[in-house]
Structures are given as C-alpha cells and as structure tokens.
Backbone bond lengths (Angstrom), bond angles and torsions (degrees), N, CA, C in turn:
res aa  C-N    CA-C-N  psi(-1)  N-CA   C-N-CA  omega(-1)  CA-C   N-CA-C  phi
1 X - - - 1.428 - - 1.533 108.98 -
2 X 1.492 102.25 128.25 1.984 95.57 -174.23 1.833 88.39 -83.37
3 X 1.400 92.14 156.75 1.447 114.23 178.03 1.559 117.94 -101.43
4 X 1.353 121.15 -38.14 1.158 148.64 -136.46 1.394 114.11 -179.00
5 X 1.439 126.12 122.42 1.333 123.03 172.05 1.624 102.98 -139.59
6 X 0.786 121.83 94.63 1.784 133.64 -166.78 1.801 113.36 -85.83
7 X 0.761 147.92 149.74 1.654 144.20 170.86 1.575 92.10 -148.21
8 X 1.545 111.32 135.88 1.085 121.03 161.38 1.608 111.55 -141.83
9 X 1.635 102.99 142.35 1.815 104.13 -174.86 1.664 108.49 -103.79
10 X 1.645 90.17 115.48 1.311 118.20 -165.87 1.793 92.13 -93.66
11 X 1.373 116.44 -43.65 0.926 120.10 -172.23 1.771 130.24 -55.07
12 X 1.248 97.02 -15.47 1.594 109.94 -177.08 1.508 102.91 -80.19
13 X 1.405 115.83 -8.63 1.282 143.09 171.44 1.566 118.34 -51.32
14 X 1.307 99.58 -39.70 1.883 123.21 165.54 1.119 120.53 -67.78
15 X 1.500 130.05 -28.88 1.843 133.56 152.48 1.750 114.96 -56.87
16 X 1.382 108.16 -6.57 1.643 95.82 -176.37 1.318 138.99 -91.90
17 X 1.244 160.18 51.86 1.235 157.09 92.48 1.927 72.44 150.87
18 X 0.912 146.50 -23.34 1.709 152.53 157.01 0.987 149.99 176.97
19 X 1.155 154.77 -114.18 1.570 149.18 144.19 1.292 94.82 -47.15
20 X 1.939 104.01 162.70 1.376 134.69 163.14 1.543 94.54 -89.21
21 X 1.463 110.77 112.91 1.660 91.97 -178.75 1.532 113.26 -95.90
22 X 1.016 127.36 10.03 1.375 135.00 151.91 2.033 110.91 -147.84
23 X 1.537 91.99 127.89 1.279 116.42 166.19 0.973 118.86 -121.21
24 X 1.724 123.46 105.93 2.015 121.57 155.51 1.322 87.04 -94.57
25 X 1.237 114.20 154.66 1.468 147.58 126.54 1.575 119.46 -95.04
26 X 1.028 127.62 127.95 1.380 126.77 140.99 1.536 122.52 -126.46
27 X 1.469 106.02 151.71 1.388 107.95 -166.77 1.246 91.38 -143.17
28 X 1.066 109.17 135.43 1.800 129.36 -162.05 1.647 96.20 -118.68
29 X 1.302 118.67 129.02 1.923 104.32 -177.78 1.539 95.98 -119.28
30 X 1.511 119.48 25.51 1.517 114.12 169.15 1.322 133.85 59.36
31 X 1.356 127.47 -1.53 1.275 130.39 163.12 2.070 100.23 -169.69
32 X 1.504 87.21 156.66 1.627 88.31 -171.63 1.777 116.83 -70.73
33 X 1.048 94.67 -18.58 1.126 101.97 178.99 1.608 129.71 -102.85
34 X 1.668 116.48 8.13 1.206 125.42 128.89 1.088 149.44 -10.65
35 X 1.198 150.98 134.31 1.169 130.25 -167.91 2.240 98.25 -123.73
36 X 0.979 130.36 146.12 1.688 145.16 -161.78 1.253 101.86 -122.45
37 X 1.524 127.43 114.15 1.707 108.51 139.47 1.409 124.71 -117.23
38 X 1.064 151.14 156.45 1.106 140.21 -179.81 1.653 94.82 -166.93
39 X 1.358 116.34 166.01 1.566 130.16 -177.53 1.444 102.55 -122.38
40 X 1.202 108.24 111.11 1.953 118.60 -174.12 1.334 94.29 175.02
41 X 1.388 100.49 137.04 1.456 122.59 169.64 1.442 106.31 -88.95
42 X 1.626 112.81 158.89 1.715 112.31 -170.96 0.830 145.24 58.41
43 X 1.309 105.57 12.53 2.132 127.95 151.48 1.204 85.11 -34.13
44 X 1.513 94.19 143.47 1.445 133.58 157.28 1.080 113.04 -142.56
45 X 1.555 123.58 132.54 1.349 123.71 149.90 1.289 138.91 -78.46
46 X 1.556 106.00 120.88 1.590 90.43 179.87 1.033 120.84 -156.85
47 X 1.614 113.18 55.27 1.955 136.28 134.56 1.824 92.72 -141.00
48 X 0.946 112.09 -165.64 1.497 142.10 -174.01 1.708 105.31 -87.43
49 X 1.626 101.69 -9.29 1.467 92.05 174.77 1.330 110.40 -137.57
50 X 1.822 109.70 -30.80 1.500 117.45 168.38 1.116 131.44 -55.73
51 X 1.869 136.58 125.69 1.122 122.74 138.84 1.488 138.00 -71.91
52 X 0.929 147.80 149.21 1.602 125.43 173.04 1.922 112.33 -126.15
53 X 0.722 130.51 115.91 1.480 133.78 161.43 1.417 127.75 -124.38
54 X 1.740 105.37 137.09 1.388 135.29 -144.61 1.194 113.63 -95.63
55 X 0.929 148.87 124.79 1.480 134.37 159.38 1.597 137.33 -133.28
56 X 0.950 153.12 110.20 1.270 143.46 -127.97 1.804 109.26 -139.87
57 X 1.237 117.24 89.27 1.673 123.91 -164.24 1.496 117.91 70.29
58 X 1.752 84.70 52.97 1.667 112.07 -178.58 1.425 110.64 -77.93
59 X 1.459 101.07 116.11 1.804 115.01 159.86 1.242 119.41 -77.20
60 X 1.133 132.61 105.89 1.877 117.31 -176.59 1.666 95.69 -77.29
61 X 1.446 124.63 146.86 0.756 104.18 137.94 1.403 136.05 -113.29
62 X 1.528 107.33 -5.43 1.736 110.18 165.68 1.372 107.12 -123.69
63 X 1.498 123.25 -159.67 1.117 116.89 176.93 1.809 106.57 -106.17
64 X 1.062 99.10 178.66 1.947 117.32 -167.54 1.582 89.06 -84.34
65 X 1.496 121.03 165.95 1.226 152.62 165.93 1.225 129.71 -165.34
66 X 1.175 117.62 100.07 1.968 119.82 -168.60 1.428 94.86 -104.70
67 X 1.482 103.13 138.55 1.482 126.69 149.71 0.936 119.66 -129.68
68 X 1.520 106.28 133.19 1.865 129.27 173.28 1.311 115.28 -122.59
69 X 1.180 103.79 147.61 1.849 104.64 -146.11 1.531 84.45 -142.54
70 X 1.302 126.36 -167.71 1.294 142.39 -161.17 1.768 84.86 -163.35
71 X 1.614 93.22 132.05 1.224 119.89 -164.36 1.357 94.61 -97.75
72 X 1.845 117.27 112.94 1.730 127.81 169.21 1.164 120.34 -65.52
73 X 1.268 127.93 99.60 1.935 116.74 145.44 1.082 108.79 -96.24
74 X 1.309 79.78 141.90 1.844 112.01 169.46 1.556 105.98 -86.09
C-alpha cells in the first residue's frame, strides 16, 4: 500500500543565477517499519525513521520523487 508519493521540482533549480549552495533534505517515512525510496546519493540515517541528505553547490539535474510504502507480512 503506497503511503505517500511526493514529487518535487528540483530542476527549475538550473534557471538560478548558480549552484544551490546548501541542500538538506530530510524525509521522515513515519513509522520504522516503513518502507522509503528516493534516488540521491549520501543518505544518511539519522533517527529510526529519518533520512537526511547534504548537498553543498547543488546542480539538480532532474526533479525529486519519494515513495513510502508500508512494509507487507504475510
């Protein structure tokens, strides 16, 4: 079951006078047992639910898309 399906345009990010000279992300997936995807290098975890990623004279070149899902047992 998706929980969350987020899109954000990073890419309009490339019209700006230059780098993003500081980028956090955090993405919180609301329970530990959640499941996160996202495409970014340099995830870090840092709670039981937070991701965090850094970026420092950030070029986007596409835009973001998070999915949070709810993790199935059978």
């Amino acid at each position: 079951m998706i929980l969350e399906k987020v899109r954000y345009a990073l890419s309009s990010g490339a019209n700006w006078s230059g780098p993003i000279r500081d980028f956090p992300l955090v993405v919180d997936k609301g329970e530990t047992d959640n499941l996160v995807g996202f495409c970014m290098d340099g995830v870090t975890k840092i709670s039981p639910t937070r991701l965090e990623v850094r970026k420092r004279d950030f070029t986007p070149k596409g835009d973001l898309s998070v999915l949070i899902t709810k993790f199935f047992r059978m």
